[in-house]
N, C-alpha and C positions, 0 to 999 in steps of 0.2 A: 549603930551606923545608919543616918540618913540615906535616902536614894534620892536621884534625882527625880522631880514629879513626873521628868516624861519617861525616864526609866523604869519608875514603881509603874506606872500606864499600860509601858508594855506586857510588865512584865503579868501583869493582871491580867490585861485582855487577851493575850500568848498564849497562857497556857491555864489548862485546868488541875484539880487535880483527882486522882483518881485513888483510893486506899490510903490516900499519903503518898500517892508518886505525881507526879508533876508531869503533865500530858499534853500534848501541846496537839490543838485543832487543826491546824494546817497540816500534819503530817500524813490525815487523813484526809479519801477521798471517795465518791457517790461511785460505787461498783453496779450495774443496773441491773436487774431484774432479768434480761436478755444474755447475762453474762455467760459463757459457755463452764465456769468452773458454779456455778449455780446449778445445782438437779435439786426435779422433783421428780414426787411421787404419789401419783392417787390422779384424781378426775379432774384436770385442770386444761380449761378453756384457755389456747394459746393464739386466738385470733388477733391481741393485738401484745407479741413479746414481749413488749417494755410493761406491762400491765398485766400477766397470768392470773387469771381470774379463777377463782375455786370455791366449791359451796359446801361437796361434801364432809363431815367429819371426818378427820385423821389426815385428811391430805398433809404432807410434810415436804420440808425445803431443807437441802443441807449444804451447805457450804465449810472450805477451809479457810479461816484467814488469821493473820499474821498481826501481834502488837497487845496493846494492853487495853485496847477500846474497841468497840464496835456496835452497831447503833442499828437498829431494823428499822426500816421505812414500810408502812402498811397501810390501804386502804382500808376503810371497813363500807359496807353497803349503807349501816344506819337504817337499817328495816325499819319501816313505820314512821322513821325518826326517831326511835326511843331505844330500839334494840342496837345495843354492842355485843361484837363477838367477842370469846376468849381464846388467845394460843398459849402455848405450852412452851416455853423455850427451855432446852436442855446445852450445857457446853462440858464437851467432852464427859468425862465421865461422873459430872456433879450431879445432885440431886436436881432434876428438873422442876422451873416454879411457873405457876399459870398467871398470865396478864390479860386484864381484861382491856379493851383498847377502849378509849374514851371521845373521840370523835371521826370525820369523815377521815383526817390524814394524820398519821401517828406514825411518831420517832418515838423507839423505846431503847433506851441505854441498856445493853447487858449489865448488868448486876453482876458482884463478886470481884474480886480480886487477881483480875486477869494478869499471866508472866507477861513479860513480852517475849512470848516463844509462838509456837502452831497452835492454832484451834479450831475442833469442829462444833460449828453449830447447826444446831437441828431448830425449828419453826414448825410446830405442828398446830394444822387447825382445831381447838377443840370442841368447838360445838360446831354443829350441825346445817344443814341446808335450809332448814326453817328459820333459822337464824339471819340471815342472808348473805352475800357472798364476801369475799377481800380481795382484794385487788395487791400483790407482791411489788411494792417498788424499786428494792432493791436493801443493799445491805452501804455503811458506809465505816469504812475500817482504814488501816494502814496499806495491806497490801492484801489482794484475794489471790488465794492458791490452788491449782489442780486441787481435787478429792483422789484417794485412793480406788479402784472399784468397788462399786458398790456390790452389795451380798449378792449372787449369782440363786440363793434361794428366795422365793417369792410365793406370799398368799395373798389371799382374798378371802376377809369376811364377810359376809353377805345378811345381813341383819336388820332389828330394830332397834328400840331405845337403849336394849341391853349393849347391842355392840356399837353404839355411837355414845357410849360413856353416859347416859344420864341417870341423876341424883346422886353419884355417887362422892363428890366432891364435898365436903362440908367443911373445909380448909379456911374458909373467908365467909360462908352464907349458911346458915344452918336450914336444915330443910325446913320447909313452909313458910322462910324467907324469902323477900328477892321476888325475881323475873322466874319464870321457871325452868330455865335452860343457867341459873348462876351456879348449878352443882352438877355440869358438864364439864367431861374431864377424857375426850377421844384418847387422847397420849397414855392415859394410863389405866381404859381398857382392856380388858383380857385378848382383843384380838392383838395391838400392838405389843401388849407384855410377853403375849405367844413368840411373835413375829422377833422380836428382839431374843429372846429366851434363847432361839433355833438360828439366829442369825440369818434373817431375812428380813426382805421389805415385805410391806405390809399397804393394803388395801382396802379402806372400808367401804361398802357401798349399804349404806344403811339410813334409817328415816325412822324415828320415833312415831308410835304408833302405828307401821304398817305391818301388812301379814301378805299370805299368800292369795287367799280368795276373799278374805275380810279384814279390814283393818278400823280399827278403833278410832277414838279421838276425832270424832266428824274428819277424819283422811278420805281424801275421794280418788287415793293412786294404792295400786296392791303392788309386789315386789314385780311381779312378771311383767308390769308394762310397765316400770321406770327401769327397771333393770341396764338396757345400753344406751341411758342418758347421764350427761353431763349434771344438772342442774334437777339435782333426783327427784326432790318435792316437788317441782312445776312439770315433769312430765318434760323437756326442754334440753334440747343441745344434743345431738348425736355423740356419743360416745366413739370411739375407734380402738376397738380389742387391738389393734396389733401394739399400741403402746408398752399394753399389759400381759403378760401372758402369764397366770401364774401358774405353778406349779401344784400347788394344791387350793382347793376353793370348799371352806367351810360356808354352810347355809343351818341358819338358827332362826327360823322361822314358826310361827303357831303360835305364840303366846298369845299374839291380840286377835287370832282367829278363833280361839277357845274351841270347844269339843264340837266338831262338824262331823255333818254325814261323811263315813268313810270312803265310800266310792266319790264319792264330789271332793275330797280333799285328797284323796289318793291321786287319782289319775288327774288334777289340777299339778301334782309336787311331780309326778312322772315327767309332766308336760314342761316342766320347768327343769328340769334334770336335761331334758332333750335340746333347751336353750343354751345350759350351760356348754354342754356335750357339741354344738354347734358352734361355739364363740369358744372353748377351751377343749380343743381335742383332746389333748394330753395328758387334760389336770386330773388328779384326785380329787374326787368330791367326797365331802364328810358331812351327810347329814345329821344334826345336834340335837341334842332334842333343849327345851328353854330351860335355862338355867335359873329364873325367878318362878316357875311355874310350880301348882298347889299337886298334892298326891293327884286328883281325878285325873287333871290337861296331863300331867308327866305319863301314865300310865297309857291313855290314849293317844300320848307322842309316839311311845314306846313299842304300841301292838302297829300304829300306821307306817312309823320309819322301818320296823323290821319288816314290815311286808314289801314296804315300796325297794330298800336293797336287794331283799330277796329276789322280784322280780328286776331288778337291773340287770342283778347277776346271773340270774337263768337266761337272759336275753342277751346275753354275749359284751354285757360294758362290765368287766370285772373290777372298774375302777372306781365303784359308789360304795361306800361304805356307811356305818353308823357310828356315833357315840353317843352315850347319855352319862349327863353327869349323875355325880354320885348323890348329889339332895341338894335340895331348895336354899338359893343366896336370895333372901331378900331383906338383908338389915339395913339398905341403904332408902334416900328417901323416895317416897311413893312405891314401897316392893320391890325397886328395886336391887341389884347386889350394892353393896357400897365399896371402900375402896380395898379394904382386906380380901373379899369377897371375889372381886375383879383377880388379884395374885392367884387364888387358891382356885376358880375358874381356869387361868392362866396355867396353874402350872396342872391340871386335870389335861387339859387339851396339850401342851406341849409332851407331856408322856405319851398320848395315843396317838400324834404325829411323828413323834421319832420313832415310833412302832410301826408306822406304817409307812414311813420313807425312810427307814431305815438310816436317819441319821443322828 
C-alpha cells in the first residue's frame, strides 16, 4: 500500500519509535528542574531553582513519571574543558547503568523498554567534586507525578575515595585506563548500597584523598574544615544542616593520614566528633575503621577508635560507637575495593547498623 508523500512525512516526523512502539514527541513535555514532584538529596546549591547545582558525589534526584519515554536534561561544569562527569541512572527496580555525559548540555534518553505505566527514576551523581559540578535542568516525559514519601530513615557517610566510589567501576575503562575518575561509581558504593539495603536516604560528604589531620594527593583541605560546605573540594558554599538531619553518621577516615602520633590524631577525631555532635544532636555516630587499609594502619585505627569511643562514652555522649571491618578490600583499581568488594563492605555495615538502630 502506497501513502501519500505528506502523509508518509507526518507520519515520520510524528512519531518515534521506541522498542518497536511507536512514540510520539508531542505528547511530551519539559518538567523543570524547580518542579515540586522533583526531590533531591545530598549537598545541592539551590540559589538559582531552575538550575540546582551539585558537586558532591552520590547527590541523587528522584522523580515519578508516567509513559514510555523520558529524557534527563543535565548540565556538566566541563572542568578544565576536558573533564566530563558520570551519573548513574536506575528505573524502578532495574539494573542501574552509568552515563558518562559528553558535553556542556546533555539530553540522555532513558534506555530499556519502558510500559506505559508509573515510574521512578533515580539520577545519581557519580563522581565526585573534583570532577566539577552539574547543573539539574529538568526531566522531559509524558506526565510528572507526586513521589511516595521518601524513607523517613536517613545517613551520612562522611569519607574518602573509598566512599565516593573510586576505581572501583571497570564496567567500560579498565584500570590504568582513561581519566582517572572513569572507574567512579558513587551509586554503587557501600555507603549508598548500605543506605538502600536499610531503606534510607543516603548522604555522602566525601573527597578523594582527604583525611582528618593529613591528606594525601597534594589536597590542601582536611575533612574538619570542609566538612559544612556545599562545594567540598574548594572549601566554598555554606552548607545548612537543617536540610539534613540524619539519623545515623558513619565517619571512615585515616587511610590517607596513615599512622600518626596518637594524641594529635586522637584529640583531632574527638574535636571532630564535637562538630558532628553540634550540627547532629541526635545522630548515631559510627566510627570505621578504612576498609582498603594494610595490617599496620588497621591495627593503629583499631587501638585509636577504641579509645576515642571509649572516651565519648565515659563523657556522657553514649551515642559514638565503633566498627572495624573484617579484612582488607583492595582488588579494585589503585587499592582500592572494587565492585564486589563495595557489596560485601555494604553488607558488613548494614549488619552492625541494624544492630545498633535496631531495625
Amino acid at each position: 500500500m502506497k501513502y501519500p508523500v505528506v502523509l508518509f512525512l507526518s507520519i515520520i516526523i510524528g512519531a518515534v519509535f521506541i522498542a518497536g512502539k511507536p512514540y510520539r514527541h508531542d505528547s511530551t513535555r519539559l518538567f523543570k528542574a524547580g518542579n515540586p514532584n522533583i526531590h533531591y538529596t545530598g549537598r545541592v546549591d539551590f540559589s538559582d531553582p531552575q538550575r540546582p547545582r551539585f558537586w558532591a558525589a552520590g547527590v541523587y534526584i528522584k522523580a515519578k513519571f508516567k509513559g514510555l519515554f523520558c529524557e534527563v536534561l543535565i548540565n556538566d561544569e566541563e572542568l578544565y574543558g576536558t573533564y566530563h562527569n558520570y551519573i548513574e541512572i536506575a528505573i524502578d527496580d532495574r539494573a542501574p547503568y552509568r552515563v558518562q555525559l559528553t558535553g556542556l548540555e546533555n539530553a540522555i534518553k532513558v534506555v530499556g523498554d519502558l510500559s506505559n505505566t508509573t515510574h521512578i527514576i533515580t539520577i545519581c551523581k557519580a563522581t565526585e567534586s573534583s570532577i566539577g559540578h552539574l547543573d539539574f535542568v529538568g526531566l522531559r516525559c509524558e506526565q510528572l507525578l507526586p513521589l511516595l514519601p521518601m524513607p523517613r530513615r536517613k545517613i551520612e557517610f562522611i569519607g574518602n575515595s573509598i566512599t565516593s566510589g573510586m576505581g572501583m567501576d571497570v564496567s567500560k575503562t579498565p584500570c590504568n585506563t582513561g581519566q582517572w575518575y572513569d572507574q567512579h561509581n558513587a551509586y554503587m558504593a557501600y555507603g549508598p548500597v548500605t543506605a538502600r539495603q536499610l531503606n534510607a536516604q543516603w548522604q555522602l560528604t566525601s573527597v578523594s584523598g582527604i583525611g582528618l589531620i593529613h591528606s594525601c594527593c597534594d589536597q590542601k583541605i582536611v575533612m574538619p574544615q570542609v566538612f559544612d560546605k556545599v562545594y567540598l573540594a574548594k572549601d566554598s558554599l555554606q552548607w545548612d544542616f537543617k536540610r539534613y538531619q540524619p539519623d545515623v553518621v558513619t565517619v571512615c577516615l585515616g587511610q590517607n593520614d596513615g599512622i600518626q602520633d596518637s594524641t594529635t590524631f586522637c584529640n583531632a577525631y574527638i574535636k571532630f566528633i564535637g562538630t558532628l555532635r553540634q550540627d547532629y544532636p541526635k545522630a548515631d555516630i559510627i566510627c570505621l575503621s578504612s576498609p582498603m587499609a594494610n595490617e599496620a594502619l588497621t591495627q593503629v585505627l583499631k587501638r585509636y577508635l577504641t579509645a576515642i569511643t571509649r572516651y565519648e562514652n565515659s563523657n556522657a555522649d553514649k551515642c559514638v560507637y565503633h566498627f572495624f571491618f573484617s579484612k582488607q578490600y583492595h582488588n579494585g583499581c589503585g587499592g582500592h575495593p572494587n565492585m564486589d568488594e563495595h557489596q560485601h563492605i555494604a553488607d558488613e555495615l548494614t549488619a552492625y547498623i541494624k544492630q545498633v538502630e535496631k531495625w
